[in-house]
C-alpha positions in Angstrom: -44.5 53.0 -43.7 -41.4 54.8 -45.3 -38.6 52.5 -46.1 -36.1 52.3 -43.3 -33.1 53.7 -45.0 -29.3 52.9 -43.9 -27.2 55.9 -42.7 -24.6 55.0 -45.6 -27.4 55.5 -48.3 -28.9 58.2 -47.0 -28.9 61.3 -49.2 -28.7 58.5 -52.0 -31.8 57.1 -51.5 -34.7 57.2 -53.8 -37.1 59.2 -51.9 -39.8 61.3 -52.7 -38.2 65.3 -53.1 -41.4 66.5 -51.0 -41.0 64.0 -47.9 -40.7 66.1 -45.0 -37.6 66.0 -43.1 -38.1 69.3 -40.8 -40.2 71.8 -39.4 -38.9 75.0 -37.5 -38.1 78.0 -38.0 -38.0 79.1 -42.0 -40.3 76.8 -42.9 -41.1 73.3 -43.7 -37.4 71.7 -44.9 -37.9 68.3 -47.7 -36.1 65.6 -48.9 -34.9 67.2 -52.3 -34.0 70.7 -50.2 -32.3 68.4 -47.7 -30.1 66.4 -50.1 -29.0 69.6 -52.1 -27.7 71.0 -48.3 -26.3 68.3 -47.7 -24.4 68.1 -51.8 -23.1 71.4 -51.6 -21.8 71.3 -48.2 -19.9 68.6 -49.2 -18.6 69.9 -51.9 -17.1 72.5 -49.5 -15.8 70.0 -47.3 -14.2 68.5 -50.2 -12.0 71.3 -51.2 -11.2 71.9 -47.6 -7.4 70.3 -46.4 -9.4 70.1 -42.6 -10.0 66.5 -41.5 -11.4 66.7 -38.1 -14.7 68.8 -38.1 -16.3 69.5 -34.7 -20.4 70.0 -35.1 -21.6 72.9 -32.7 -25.4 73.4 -33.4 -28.8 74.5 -31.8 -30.6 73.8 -35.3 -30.9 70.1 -35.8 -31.9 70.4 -39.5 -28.2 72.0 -40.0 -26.4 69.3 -37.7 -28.0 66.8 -39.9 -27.0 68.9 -43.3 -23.5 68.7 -41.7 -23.4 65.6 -40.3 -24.1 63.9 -43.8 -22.3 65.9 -45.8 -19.2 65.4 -43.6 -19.8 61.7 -43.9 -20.2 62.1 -47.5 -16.8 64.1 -48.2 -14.8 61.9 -45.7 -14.5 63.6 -42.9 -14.0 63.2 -39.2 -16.5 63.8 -36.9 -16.4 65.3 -33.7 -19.5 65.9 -31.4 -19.1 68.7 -28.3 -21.1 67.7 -25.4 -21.3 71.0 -24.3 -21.8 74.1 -27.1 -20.5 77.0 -24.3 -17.3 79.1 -25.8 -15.1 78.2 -23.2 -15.5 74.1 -23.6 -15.6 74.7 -27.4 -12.3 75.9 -26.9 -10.9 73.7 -24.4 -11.6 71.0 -26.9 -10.5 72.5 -29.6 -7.1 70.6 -29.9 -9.1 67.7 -31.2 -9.9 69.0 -34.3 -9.1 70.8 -37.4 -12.0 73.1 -37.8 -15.8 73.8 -36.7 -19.4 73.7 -38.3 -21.8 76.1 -36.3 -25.3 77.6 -36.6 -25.6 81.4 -36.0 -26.5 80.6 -32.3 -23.1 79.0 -31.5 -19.7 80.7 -31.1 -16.7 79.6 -33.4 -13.5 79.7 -30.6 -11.2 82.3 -32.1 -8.4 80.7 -34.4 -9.9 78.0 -35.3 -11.6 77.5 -39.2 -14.5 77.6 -39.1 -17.9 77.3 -41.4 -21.1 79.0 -40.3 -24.2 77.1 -41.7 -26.5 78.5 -43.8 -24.1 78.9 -46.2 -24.1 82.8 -47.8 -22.3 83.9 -50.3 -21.7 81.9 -53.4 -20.2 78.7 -53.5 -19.2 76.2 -56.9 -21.4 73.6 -57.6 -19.6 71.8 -59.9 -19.2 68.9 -57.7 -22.2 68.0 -56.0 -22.3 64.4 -56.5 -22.5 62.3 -53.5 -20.9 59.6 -52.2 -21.9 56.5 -50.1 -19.6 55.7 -47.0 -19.6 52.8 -44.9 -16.5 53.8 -42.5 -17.4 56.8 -40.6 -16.1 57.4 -37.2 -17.7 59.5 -35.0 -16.3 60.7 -31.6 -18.1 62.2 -28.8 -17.3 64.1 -25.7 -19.1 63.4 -22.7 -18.1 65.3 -19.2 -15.9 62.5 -17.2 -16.0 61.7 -13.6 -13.1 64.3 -12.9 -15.2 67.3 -14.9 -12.2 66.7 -18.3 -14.2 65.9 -21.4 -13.8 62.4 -21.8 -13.7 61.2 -26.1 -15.8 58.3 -27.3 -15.7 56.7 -30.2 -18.5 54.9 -32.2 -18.4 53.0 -35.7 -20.8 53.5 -38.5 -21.2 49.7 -37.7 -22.2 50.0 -33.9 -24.4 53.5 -34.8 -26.3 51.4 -37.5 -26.9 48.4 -35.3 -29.1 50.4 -32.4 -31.0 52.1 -35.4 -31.8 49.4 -36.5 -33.3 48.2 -33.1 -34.8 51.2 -32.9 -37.0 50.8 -35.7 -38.0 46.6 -35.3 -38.3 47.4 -31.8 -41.0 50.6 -31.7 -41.0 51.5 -35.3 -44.8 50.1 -36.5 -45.8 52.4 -33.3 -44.5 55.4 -34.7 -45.5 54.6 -38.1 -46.9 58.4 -39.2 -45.5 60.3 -36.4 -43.1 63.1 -36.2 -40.1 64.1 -33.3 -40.6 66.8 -30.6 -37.5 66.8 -28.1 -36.6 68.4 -24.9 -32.7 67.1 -25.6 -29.9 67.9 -27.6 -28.6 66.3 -30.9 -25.3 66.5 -29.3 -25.3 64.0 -27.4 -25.5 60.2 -28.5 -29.5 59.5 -27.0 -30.7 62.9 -28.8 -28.6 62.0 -31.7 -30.0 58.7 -32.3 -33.8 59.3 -31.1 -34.1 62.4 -32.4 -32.6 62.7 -35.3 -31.0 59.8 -37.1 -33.8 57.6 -36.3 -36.4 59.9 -37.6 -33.8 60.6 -41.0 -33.7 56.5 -41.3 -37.1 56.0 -40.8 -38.5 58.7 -42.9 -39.9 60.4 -39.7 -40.1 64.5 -40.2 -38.8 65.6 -36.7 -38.3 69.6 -35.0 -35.3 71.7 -35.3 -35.5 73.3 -31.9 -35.7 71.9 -28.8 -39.0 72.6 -26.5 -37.8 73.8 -23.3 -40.4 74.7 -20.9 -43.8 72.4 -20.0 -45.9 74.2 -21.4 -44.2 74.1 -24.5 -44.4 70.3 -24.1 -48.3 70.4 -23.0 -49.2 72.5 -26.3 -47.7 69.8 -28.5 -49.4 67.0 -27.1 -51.4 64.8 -29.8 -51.4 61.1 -31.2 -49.3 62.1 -33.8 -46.5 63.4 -32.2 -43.8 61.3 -30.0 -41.6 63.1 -27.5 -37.9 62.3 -26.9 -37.2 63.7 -23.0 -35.4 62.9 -20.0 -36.4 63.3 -16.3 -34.9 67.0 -16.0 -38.1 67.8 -17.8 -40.5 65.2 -17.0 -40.7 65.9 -13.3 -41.3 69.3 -13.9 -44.8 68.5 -15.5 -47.8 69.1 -13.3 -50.5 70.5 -16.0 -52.7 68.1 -18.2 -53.0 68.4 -21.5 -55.7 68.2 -23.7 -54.4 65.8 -25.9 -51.7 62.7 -25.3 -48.2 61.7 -27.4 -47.8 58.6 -29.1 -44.8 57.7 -27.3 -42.4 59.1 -25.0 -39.0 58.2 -24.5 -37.1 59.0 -21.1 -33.4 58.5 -20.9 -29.8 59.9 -19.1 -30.5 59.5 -16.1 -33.3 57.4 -12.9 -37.0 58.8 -14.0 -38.4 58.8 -10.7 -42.0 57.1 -10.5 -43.4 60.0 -9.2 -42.5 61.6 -12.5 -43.5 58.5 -14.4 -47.2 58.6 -13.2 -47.0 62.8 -13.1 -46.3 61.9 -17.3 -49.2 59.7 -18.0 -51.3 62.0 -15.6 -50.7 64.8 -17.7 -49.4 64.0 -21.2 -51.0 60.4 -21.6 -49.1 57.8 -21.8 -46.2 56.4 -19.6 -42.6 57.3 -20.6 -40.5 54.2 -22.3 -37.6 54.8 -20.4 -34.2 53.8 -22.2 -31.3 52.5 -20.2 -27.4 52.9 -21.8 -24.2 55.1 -22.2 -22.3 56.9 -24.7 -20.3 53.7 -24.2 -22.4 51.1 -24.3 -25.6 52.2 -26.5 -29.2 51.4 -25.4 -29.0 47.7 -22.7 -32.3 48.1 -22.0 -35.9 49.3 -21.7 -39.3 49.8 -19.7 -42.3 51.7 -18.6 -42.7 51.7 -15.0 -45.6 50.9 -13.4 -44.3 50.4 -9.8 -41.2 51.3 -8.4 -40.3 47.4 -9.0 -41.1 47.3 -12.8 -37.8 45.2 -14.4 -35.9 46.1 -17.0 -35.9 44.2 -20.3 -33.0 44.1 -22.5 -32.7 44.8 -26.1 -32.5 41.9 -28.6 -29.0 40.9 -28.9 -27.5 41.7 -25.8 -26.4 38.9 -23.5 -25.9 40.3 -19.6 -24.0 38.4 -16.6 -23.0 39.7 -13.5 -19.3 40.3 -11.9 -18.4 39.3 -8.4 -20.0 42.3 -6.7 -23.1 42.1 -8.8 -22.2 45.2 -11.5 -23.7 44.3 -14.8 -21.3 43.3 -18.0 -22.7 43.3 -21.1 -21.9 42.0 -24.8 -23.7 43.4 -27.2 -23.3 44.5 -30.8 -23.0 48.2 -29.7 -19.9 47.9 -28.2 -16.7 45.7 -29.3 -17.9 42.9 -30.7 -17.1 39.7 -28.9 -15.4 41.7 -26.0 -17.7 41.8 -22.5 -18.2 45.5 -20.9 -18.2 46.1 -17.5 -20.5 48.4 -15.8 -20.2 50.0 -12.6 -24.1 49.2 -12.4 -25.5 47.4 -9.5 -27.8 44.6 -10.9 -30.1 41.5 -9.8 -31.0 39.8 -12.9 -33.9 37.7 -13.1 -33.9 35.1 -16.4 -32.3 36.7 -19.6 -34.1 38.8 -20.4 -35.3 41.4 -17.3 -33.2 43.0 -14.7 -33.8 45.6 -11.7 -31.2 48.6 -11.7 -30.3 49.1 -8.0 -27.6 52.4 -8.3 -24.4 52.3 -9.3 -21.4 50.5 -7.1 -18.9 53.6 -7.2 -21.6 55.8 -5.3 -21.6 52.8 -2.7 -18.8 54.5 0.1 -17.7 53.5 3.0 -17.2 55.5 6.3 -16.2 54.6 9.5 -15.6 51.2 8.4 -19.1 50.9 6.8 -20.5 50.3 3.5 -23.4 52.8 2.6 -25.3 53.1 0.1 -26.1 56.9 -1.1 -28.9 56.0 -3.8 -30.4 53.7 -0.5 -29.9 57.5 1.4 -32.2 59.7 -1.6 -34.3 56.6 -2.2 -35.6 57.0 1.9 -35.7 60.9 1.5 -38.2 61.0 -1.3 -40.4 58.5 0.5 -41.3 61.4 2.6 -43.9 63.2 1.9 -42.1 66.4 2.3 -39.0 65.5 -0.5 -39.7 65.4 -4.3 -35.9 65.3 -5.2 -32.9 64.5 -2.9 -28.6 64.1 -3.8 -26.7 62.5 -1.4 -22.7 62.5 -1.3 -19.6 62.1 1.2 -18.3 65.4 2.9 -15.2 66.6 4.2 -16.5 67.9 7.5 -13.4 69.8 9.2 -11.4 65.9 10.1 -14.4 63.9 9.8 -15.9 62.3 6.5 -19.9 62.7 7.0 -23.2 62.1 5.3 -24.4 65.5 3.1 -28.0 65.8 1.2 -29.1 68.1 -0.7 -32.9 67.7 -0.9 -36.3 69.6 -2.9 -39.0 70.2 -1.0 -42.4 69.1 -1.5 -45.4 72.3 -1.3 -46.2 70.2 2.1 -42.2 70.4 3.4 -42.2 74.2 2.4 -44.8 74.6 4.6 -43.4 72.3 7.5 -40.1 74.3 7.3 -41.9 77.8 7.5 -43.8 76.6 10.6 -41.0 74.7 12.8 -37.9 76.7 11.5 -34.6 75.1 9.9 -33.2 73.1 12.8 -36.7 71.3 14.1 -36.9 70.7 10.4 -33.9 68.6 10.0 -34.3 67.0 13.2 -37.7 65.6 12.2 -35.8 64.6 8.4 -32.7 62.8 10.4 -35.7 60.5 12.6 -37.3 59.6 9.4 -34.5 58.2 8.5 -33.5 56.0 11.3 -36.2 53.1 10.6 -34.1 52.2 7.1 -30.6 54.0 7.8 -27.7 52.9 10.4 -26.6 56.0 12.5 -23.8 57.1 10.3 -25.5 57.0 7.0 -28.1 59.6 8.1 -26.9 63.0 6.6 -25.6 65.4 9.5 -25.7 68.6 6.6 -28.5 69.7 4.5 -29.2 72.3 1.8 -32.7 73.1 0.5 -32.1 73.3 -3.0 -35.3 74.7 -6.0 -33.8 71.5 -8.0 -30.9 69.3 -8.0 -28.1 70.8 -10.5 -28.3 68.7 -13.6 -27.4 69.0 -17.4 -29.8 69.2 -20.3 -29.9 65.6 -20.5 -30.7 64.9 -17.1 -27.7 64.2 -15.5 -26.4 65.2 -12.0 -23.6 67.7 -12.2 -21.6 66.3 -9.0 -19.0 69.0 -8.8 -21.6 71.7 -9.1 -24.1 69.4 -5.9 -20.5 69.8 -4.5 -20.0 73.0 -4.3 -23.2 73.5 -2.5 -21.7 72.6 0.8 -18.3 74.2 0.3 -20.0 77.0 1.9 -21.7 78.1 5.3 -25.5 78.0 5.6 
């Protein structure tokens, strides 16, 4: 196995020059090509009076070069959630200046570098130097929709790595990275790239993005970093299996979990966390009831309402973290997740539950996805779903019409739901608006019943 390198020493490491690092487009990238990026980027960076640096790239192999050599020259580093013009500009009062890939529009006044370099540049200063206080902060999208800023430590980054590797790395010994997510983001940017650069691990610039992009890659030694936006959407077998497959940013339904190991071989290791918190805990799951177990190191307990707090060395150390996750722990090590207590609501002067409401819906053999939320109905506060239908409820709709349809959906529900937590509107949706990573975009499920239908 390749030695498991700290991110400080990286780039300073003795490695073999011909250990690969990436494979993509151009070619086959190594360790000596790599570290010679990453040098005279820095040098660059160095003669540069810009602090702040914002990283805006498609092309993992040039994050990495710029993520290092930022470290290296002592900059600031600032992660965009989202690579679109307009948020890249909206953010861009929190930094100095950009580094971008060809693929990725600079917002206009603002400095930028666009990677590969061209031109010539001196290389008279190429030495690198180790760091051991980078700061990185990340912007994920906040309950409100404004960009929210997160900070992490080199400390706290270094300290899930190295979980990482005691925890899975002997089973990835010899493997190499395929994702479906985006280095951007702190579960891509760990699993996908820093864990593989750490590890020795040669991983893929670009992203695969359609299933059967994920099908043709399927083989012992590849492991696949996803979430359940793209792992419910798998339906065709492939001929070969992944070592490992991790699932994370948001619920992998079990449907999807079985539809994995059905057709790609193995069942997902799904990771639970947050930007905030890091990686709490893990499974594969077997049954809708499989528990939770948490990582090494993390000590949970459970507030008055029984939302999860954590201490753990990903987060301040010695300071407990409160969750707004519902939780039933079982000794101290294994949990079950049971939705989160800011999407429990109350109407008419009861509580309700709306993970409780989608968990019924896709019991039915007609629902494969389902979003719940509270609606402004003219002066009343009501029940809304939107809901994915099965090939079977396609069918069922076509035959009985809309309003049968929805009659049959609302007496379902009654043998699990009071009266008023049974949703009075419904939209039949082709899939519930989400993110790359997985995660529901509630303004945009919103918006679905802000008009008539």
């Amino acid at each position: 196995m390749n030695r498991f390198t700290p991110l400080s020493c990286l780039c300073l490491s003795e490695r073999n020059t011909d250990l690969p690092v990436a494979l993509g487009d151009g070619g086959r990238k190594n360790w000596g090509t790599f570290t010679d990026d990453v040098a005279l980027l820095a040098s660059v960076l160095k003669a540069s009076p810009a602090q702040k640096w914002a990283l805006a790239f498609e092309d993992s192999y040039l994050f990495a070069t710029a993520f290092f050599a930022c470290a290296h020259a002592g900059k600031s580093l600032v992660l965009p959630g989202n690579l679109q013009a307009g948020s890249l500009t909206e953010l861009s009062i929190y930094f100095d200046a950009i580094l971008h890939d060809s693929r990725v529009a600079a917002p206009a006044g603002i400095a930028s570098v666009s990677l590969p370099l061209s031109g010539s540049h001196s290389t008279s200063n190429l030495r690198l130097e180790a760091f051991d206080n980078l700061t990185l902060t990340l912007y994920t999208s906040g309950s409100s929709g404004v960009p929210k800023a997160i900070e992490k430590s080199l400390f706290q980054i270094q300290e899930e790595l190295n979980q990482l590797e005691t925890q899975w790395g002997a089973q990835l010994e010899g493997t190499h990275i395929q994702s479906t997510v985006s280095h951007q983001h702190i579960y891509g940017l760990l699993f996908r790239l820093l864990w593989p650069l750490s590890a020795g691990r040669q991983f893929q610039r670009h992203d695969l993005v359609y299933p059967e992009q994920v099908i043709a890659k399927a083989d012992e030694q590849t492991v696949l970093i996803s979430s359940p936006a793209l792992l419910k959407r798998m339906i065709e077998p492939t001929s070969g299996q992944y070592r490992a497959i991790f699932s994370s940013g948001g619920p992998l339904p079990i449907s999807a979990a079985q539809s994995s190991l059905e057709c790609l071989g193995t069942l997902p290791i799904e990771v639970y966390g947050s930007t905030e918190t890091g990686g709490i805990g893990f499974r594969q799951q077997s049954t809708e009831t499989t528990l939770w177990q948490l990582f090494s190191g993390i000590c949970a307990q459970l507030d008055d309402v029984g939302c999860l707090r954590l201490l753990s060395p990903y987060i301040t150390p010695g300071h407990w973290y409160q969750t707004a996750d519902l939780c039933e722990l079982y000794d101290n090590n294994t949990f079950l997740l049971k939705g989160r207590a800011d999407r429990v609501i109350k109407i008419e002067e009861k509580r309700v539950s709306l993970p409780e409401i989608e968990q019924r819906l896709c019991q039915s053999d007609w629902i494969t996805d389902a979003a719940s939320l509270l609606h402004q109905q003219d002066e009343r506060q009501i029940i809304a779903a939107a809901v994915v239908l099965s090939a079977e409820g396609e069918k069922m709709l076509a035959k009985i019409g809309a309003g049968k349809f929805k009659l049959m959906l609302r007496k379902s529900l009654r043998e699990w739901l009071e009266p008023i937590a049974i949703p009075r509107q419904w939209r039949f949706v082709d899939a519930i608006p989400q993110n790359s990573q997985g995660k529901r975009q509630q303004q945009a499920i919103e918006t679905l019943f802000n008009r008539t239908q």
